[in-house]
N, C-alpha and C positions, 0 to 999 in steps of 0.2 A: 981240560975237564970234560967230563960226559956228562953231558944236560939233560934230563929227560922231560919233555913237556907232555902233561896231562889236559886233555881239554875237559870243560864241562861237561854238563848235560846236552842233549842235541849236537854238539860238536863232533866231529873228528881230526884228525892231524892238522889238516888244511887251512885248518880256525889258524895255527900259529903261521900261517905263510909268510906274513909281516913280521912278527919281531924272531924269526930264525934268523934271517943275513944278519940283524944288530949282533946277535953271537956268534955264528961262524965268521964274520969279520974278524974279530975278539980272539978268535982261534981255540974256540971249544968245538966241539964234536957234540952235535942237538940231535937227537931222538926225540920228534913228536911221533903221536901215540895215536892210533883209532882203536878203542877198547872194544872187545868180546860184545857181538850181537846190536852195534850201532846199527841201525840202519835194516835191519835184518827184519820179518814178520815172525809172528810170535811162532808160529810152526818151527821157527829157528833158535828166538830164542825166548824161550817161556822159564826153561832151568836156569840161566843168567841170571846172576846174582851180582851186590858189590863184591864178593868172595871173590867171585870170578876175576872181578875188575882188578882187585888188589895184586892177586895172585899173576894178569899178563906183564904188571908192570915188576912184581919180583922176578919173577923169568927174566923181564927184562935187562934188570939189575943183574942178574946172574951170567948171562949172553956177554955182557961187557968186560972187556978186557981189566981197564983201568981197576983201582982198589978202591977209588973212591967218588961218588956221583952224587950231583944236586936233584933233587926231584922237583918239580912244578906243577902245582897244580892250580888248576882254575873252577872255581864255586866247587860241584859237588866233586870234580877231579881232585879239590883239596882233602877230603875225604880217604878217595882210594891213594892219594900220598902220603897223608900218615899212616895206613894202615903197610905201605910197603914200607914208612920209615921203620916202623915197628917190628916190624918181620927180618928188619937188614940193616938195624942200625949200624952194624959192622962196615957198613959199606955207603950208607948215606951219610956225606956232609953237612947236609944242610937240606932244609924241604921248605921253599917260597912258594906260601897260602898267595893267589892271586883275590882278593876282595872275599876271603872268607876265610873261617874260624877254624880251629883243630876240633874235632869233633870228641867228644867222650864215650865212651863205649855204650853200644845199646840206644843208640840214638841214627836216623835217614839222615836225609839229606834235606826232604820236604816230599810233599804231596799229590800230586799231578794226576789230572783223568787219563784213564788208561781207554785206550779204543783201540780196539781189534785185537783185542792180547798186547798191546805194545802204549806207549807214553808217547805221543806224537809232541812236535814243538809247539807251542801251546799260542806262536806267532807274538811279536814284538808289543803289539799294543795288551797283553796279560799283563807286562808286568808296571811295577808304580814307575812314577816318574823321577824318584831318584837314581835308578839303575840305568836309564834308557835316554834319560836327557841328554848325553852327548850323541844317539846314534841318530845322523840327520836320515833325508829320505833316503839320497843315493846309498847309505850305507846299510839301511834297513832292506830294499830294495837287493841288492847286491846279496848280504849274506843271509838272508831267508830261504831263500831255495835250497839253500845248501845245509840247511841244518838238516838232522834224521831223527827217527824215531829210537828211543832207548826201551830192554826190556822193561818188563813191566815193573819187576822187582827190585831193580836197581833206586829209585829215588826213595824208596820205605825202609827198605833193606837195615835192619841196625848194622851199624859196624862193629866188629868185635875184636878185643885185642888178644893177645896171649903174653901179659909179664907186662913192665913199664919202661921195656926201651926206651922208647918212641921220647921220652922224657931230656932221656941224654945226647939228642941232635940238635942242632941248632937253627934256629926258628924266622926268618922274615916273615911278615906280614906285608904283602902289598895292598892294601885297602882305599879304596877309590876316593871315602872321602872323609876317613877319618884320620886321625892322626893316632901316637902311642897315649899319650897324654886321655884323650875323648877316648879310644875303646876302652883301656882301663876304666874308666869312671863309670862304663856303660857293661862292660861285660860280668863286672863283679854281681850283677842282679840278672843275670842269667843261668843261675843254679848249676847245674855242673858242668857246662861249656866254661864258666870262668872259674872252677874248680882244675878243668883241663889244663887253662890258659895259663892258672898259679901255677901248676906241678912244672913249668917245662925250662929244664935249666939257664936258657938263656934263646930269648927273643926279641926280638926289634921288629916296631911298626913304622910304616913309612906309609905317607898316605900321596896317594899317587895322584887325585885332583881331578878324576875320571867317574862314568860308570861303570856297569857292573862287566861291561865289557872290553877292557882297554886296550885290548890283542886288535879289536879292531877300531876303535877312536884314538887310539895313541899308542901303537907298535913301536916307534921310535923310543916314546919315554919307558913304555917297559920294558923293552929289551937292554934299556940301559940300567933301571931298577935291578934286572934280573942280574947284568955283570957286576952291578957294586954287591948285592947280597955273594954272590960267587966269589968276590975276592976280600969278602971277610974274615 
């Protein structure tokens, strides 16, 4: 199977360097991903849009030989994977949200200060402490330099669908520390992300025990989350 991994925000490929061997072990063929204008100053990329985003990972779907591929996405990479589940249901399997929600149309990703024309990483101590509690020093430390700046437009950006493929793919949630049980209870008061959530033929949550970042506090169990959704 052809894996494609989406990283977050500030991320690029490199984020998945840990849980890639759990699947080419496994004997899939992994495509991580650095998206359109990572890393780039905004004289590069100011036009950058999720459009853009969605759109390198349909290409990428397209490139691929096989007929049928998993996509993955991580926080707002979950975003531009529905938006290619959308575009190519024909061709996607299955798309595993890594610790975040299918989005509904017409809605970001979130918020972030933009400097210099671009969304710098906003550094490990922004966010709360249930996202970050597993990342000790050495790991904060290690992958902070490595994160980059995204365009500017990318985290406001609404997503937008054409039609309700996206409905008839099939759905893992990896979520750090909820389970299926607790996001249902929690998501149906979230107006139309659990509107989204209702619509999608068939989903499963698995809550993975982590924060919001488990590519790098827990590569091994995600890369194994990732093979059991894959051989569903």
């Amino acid at each position: 199977m052809d894996i494609i991994l989406i990283p977050g925000l500030w991320l690029d490929a490199e984020s998945w360097n840990d849980v890639t061997p759990v699947l080419t072990r496994a004997g899939h063929r992994v495509h991580p991903l650095t998206l359109p204008g990572v890393g780039a100053p905004a004289t590069r990329s100011t036009d950058i849009g999720i459009a853009d985003w969605v759109d390198a990972v349909t290409q990428k779907i397209d490139e691929l030989p096989g007929e049928r591929v998993v996509v993955v996405g991580h926080s707002g990479g979950g975003n531009v994977a529905w938006g290619a589940a959308n575009a190519r249901a024909d061709r996607v399997s299955r798309v595993v949200f890594v610790d975040t929600v299918p989005p509904p149309p017409g809605h970001g990703i979130s918020e972030f200060e933009v400097v210099d024309g671009v969304v710098p990483f906003p550094g490990w101590d922004f966010f709360p402490d249930e996202d970050v509690f597993d990342l000790d020093a050495d790991t904060r430390a290690r992958t902070a330099p490595t994160a980059k700046s995204v365009p500017a437009r990318v985290p406001t950006d609404a997503i937008a669908f054409e039609g309700d493929a996206r409905f008839g793919v099939p759905v893992t949630m990896l979520m750090g520390g909820l389970d299926q049980e607790t996001l249902e209870s929690e998501i149906s008061d979230w107006g139309p992300y659990g509107d989204e959530y209702s619509a999608i033929d068939d989903v499963e949550v698995v809550r993975v025990g982590s924060g919001h970042w488990p590519q790098f506090t827990m590569p091994q169990r995600l890369g194994e989350l990732i093979l059991a959704a894959v051989a569903r």
